[in-house]
N, C-alpha and C positions, 0 to 999 in steps of 0.2 A: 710262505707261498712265493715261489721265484717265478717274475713275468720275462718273457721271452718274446721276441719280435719277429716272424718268416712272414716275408711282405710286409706287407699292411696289418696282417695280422696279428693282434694280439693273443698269446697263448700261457696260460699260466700251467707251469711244471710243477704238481702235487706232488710235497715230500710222499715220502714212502711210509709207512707205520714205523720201523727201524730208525729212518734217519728222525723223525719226529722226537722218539722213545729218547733216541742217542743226543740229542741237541738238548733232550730235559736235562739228561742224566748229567752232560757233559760241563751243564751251567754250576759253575763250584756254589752258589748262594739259593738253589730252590731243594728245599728240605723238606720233607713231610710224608704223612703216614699212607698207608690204604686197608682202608677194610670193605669185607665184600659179603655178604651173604647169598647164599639159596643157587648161585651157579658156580662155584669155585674163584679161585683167585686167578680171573681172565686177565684184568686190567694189566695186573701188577705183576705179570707174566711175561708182559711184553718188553718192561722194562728193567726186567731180570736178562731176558734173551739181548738185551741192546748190547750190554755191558756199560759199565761204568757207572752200576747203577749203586754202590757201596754211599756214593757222595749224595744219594738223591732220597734213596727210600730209609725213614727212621723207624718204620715199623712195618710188617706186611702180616695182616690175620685175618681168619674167616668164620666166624663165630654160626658154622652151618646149624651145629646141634641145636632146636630150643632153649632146653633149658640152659644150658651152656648162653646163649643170646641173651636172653634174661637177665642173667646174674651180672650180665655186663651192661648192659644197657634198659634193663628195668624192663616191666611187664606192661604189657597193653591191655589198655580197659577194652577193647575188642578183640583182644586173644588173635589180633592179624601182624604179621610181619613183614609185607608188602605194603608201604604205607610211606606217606610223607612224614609222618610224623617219626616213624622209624628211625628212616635215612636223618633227619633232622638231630635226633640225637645223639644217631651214630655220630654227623659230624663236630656236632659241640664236645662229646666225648674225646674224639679223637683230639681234636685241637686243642684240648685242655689239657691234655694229657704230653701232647710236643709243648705248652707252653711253659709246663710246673718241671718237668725234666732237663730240657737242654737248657741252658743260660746264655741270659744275650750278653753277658761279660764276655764270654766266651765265641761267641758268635754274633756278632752286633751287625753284620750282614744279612745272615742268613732270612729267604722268603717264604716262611711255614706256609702249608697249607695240608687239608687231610681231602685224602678224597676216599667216595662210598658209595657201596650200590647196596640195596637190598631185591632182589629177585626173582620171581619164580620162572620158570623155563616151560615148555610146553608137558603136557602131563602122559601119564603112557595111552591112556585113551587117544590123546587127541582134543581132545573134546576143547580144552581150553589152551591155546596156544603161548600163554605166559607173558608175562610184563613186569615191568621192574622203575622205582626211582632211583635215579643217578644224580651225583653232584659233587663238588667241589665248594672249600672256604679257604682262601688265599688271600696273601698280600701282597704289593708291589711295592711297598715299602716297609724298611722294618722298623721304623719309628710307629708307624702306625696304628694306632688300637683296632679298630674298626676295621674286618675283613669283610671282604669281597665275597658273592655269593652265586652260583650256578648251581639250579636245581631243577630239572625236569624228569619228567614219566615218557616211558616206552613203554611201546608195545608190541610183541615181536610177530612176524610174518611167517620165518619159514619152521615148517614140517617136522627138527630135526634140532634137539637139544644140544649135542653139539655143535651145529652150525650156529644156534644161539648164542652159546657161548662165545664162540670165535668173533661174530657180530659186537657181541656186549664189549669183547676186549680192544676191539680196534675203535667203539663207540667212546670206551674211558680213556683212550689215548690220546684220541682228538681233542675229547673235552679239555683235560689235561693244557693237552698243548693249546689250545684254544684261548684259553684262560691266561695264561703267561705270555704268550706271541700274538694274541689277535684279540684282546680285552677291548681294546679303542676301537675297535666296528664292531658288535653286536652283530648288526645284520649277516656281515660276512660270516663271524664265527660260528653264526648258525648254517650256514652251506656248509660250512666246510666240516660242521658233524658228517656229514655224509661222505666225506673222503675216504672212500676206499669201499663204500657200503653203498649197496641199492635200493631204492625205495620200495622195493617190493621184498626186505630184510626187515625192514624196520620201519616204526612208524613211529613219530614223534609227538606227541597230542598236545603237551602245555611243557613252558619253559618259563622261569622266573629269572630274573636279572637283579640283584641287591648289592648294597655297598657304596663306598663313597670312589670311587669310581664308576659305578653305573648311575652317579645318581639323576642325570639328565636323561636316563633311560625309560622310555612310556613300555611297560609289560606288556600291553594291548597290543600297539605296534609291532613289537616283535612275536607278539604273536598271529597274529594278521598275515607275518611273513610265513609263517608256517604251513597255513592254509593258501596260499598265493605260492610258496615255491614245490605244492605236492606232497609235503613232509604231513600233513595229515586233513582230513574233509571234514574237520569242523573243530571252531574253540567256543571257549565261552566266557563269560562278564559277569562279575554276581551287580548286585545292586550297588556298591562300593567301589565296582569300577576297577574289581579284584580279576584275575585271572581264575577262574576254576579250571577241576579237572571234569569232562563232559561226566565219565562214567561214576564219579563220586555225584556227581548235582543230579543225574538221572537212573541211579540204580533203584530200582523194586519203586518207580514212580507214576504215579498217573501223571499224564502230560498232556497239556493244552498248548498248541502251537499255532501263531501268528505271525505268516510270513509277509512283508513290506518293504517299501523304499524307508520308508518312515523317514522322509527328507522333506521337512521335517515333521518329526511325529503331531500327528492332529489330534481334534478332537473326536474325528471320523473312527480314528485308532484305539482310541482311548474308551470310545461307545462300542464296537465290537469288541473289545478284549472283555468289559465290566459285563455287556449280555452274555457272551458265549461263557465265559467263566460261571457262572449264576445257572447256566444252564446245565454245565458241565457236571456241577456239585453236585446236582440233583440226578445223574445218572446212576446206575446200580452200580455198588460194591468202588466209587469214588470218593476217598477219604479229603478232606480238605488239608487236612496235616501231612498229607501222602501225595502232595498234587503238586508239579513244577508245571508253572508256566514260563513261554519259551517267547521271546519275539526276535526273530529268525530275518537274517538277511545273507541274501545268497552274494554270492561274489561276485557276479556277474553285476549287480546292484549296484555295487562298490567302484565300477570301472567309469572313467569320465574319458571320453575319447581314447576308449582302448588301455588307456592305464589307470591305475588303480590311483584314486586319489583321497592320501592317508588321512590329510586334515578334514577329507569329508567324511571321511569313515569314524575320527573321531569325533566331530561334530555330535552324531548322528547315535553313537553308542554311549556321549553324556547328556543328550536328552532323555534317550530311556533310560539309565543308571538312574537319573533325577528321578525320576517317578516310581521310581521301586521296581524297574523289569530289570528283569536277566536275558543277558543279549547274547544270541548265538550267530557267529559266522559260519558258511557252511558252503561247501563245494556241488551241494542238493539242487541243479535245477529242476529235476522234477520232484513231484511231494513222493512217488515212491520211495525213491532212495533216502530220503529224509526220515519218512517210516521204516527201514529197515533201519536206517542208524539208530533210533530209538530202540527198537527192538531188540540191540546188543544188550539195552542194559537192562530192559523192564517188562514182562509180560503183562503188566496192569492194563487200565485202559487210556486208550489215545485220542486223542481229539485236533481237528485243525480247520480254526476259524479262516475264515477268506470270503473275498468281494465274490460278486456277480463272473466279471468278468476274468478271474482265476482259475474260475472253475468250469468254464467254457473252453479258457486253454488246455485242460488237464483231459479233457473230451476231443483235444488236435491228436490227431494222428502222426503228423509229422514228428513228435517229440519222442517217439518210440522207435521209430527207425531201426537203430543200432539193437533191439532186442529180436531175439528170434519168433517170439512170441508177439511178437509185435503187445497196441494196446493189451490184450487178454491178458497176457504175462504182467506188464504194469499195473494191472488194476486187481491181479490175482494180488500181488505183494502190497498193494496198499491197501487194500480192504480185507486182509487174512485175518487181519488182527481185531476184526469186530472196531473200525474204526470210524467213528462219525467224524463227518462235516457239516459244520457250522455257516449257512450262509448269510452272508449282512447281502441287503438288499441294495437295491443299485436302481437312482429315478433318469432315466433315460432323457438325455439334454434337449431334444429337440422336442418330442411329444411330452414330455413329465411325466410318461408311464411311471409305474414301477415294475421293477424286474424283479422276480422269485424265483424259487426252483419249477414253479407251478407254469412260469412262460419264460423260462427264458430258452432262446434258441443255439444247440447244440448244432455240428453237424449232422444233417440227413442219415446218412452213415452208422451213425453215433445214438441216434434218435433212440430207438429200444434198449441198445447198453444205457444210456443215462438214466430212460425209466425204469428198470432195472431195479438198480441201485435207489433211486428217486421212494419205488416204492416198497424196497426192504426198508426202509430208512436211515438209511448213508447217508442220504443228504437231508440235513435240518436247518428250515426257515427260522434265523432271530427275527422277531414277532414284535418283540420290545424295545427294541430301537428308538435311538430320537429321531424324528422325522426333520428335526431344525438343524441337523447338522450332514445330510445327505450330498447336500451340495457344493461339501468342502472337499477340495483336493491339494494333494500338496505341492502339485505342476504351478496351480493358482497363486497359491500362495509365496513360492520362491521368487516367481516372475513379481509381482509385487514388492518384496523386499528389495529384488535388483532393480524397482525403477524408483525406489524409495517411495512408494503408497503406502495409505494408512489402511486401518480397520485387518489386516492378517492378523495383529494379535489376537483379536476376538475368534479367532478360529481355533485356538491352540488351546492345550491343556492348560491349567492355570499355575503358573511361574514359565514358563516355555518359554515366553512372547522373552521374557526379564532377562532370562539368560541367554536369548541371541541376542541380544540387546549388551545387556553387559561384558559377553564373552564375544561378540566380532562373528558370533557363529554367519554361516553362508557367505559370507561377505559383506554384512549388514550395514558395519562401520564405514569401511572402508567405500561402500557406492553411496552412502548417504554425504561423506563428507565430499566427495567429487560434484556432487550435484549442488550441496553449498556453495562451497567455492566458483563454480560455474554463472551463479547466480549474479 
């Protein structure tokens, strides 16, 4: 990436896919294979066309046939070949196979790497527009045992199998060149996949970073950017604090979903999730073995004065890790579109718990705007799918009411669409609630922590309180000890 100065202005001059290809080829010390499955050999095309590619590619093969694949890289206990696990051995293969061949007596320079995609391309129907894992195992130095690792999933956008391909091929060039020229920024390297490609080509869902070069690298992070730079509207977190792929964690799933600040997660949280999940089990044709639950934060959530603030984000995604949720980030402000993302991967059935006052915004008018169908349209696509809501109750600060579906106040407007719905049974009252825990929020709670008050732990799930405490979460250390020293 060459930066360029007209005015004041800063402007960076994006190689071209060629001169990218030619600067690989041209490096006499980067040496390694490509293998491609299910859309031809795109990648490794481009840097046949570069020239000078004799000094760069040790092997170029496409092991399209099945059985042919097999016999090379062994059979899947899921008879699938679009898979991480695929691509994963495609590259251990390859790279075992440059490291038992060529000799570092002979080459004590040279910077192995194999790169690989396994594929599928849009189908002749239509019907399913194709996706594929791409990746790379490289080194920067040739002492080094331990390779460097880039592995992520696409998914492709446009209409037209060859335009796919040509996408894929200018996708593994980058990577490529990414990985050799731009490894020391992460962040960066992931914009600049999109060099030469538009986001309405591709879509990029989950991206992994391994190796003793990446190793101060947080997955999360970079994947946060993904959902933050457009590259795709939602990732996800298993309990481990792993990066999942959404459509592996929610294929053929029933889904209960919990969308919050959860800054930090209460016990307010933790008592809707334990009811509506209990309630959920108990609905028709819901398997408990067959049931992802989701606790969902939208991006918007995420922003502190307009910009995204990452160490709160992770704050917020190792508390629920801690307690055993799966965290999704997601571009969904309203719950429609969050039900249509589901919908990609599961026809089962769907559920989403939410407060009093969520569900009085989801009845605003104003959040439909941009559809032509205004509300109707919105609430055709959220509730197609036979999907309940869950609501936690809400005791009103001034009078001590309590709020239900039974009185809480919608717009006028809105009044008959709510009952509606109210009395198909779309909306369900949690009934078993704790009543001792109604008047925690986590507005409360933060402000307390920042003025250094006691008794917030007692509001929180139990180890919460230990690890904002031990980990600095919100700032906890850090205001506590100013307030010492002041003293």
């Amino acid at each position: 990436m060459e930066i360029t100065l007209k005015g004041d202005t800063i402007i960076e001059n994006i190689p071209s896919i060629k001169q990218k290809t030619l600067r690989v080829n041209l490096n006499e010390n980067i040496y390694g294979s490509f293998a491609e499955i299910g859309a031809g050999q795109e990648t490794v095309r481009q840097f046949f066309r570069a020239g000078g590619s004799s000094r760069t590619i040790a092997k170029s093969m496409s092991a399209y046939d099945k059985d042919f694949s097999d016999a090379i890289y062994g059979i899947e206990e899921d008879k699938r070949y679009v898979t991480e696990a695929r691509l994963r051995k495609m590259l251990e293969l390859e790279m075992g196979h440059i490291e038992n061949r060529i000799s570092r007596d002979k080459h004590p320079d040279k910077l192995f790497f194999a790169y690989a995609n396994t594929v599928a391309t849009i189908d002749f129907a239509k019907k399913f527009k194709g996706h594929g894992w791409v990746g790379i195992k490289f080194q920067l130095d040739p002492t080094q045992k331990e390779y460097n690792e880039i592995v992520l999933h696409l998914r492709f956008k446009e209409n037209d199998a060859r335009l796919q391909q040509e996408t894929l091929g200018i996708l593994g060039t980058n990577l490529i060149y990414g990985a050799f020229y731009h490894h020391n920024k992460p962040k960066k390297l992931l914009k600049y996949l999109y060099d030469h490609i538009h986001k309405d080509q591709l879509e990029i869902d989950t991206i992994n970073f391994a190796g003793p070069i990446f190793s101060d690298v947080d997955n999360r992070l970079i994947s946060l950017q993904l959902v933050k730079n457009g590259m795709t509207d939602a990732i996800m977190f298993d309990p481990e604090g792993n990066n999942v792929l959404p459509a592996r964690a929610l294929y053929k799933k029933n889904i209960l979903a919990l969308r919050g600040s959860f800054r930090p997660v209460t016990k307010v949280n933790m008592d809707m999730f334990q009811k509506s999940h209990e309630m959920f089990l108990k609905e028709n044709k819901v398997d408990k073995d067959k049931t992802q639950v989701i606790f969902e934060i939208t991006l918007s959530n995420l922003k502190a004065e307009g910009e995204i603030d990452e160490q709160d984000f992770m704050d917020r995604a190792d508390l629920l890790c801690s307690l055993g949720q799966t965290v999704m980030i997601s571009n969904f402000q309203e719950y429609y579109k969050l039900v249509e993302y589901f919908s990609l991967y599961t026809k089962n059935r769907m559920a989403i718990a939410l407060g009093v006052n969520n569900l009085i915004q989801i009845f605003d008018e104003k959040y439909y705007r941009d559809l032509s169908g205004g509300i109707l349209e919105a609430f055709g696509k959220l509730f197609y799918k036979d999907l309940r809501v869950y609501l936690y109750p809400m005791k009103d600060a001034e009078t001590g009411e309590l709020i239900t579906s039974d009185n809480l106040k919608v717009h006028p407007r809105m009044k008959e669409l709510y009952k509606f719905f109210k009395y198909n049974g779309k909306v369900i009252d949690i009934t078993n609630y704790d009543p001792e825990v109604l008047s925690i929020f986590s507005r409360t709670i933060l402000q307390q922590i920042a003025n250094g008050e006691s008794g917030w732990d007692k509001m929180l799930p139990e180890g919460v309180a230990d690890l904002i405490k031990d980990y600095r979460l919100f700032g906890y250390t850090r205001k506590a000890i100013g307030r010492r020293l002041r003293r």
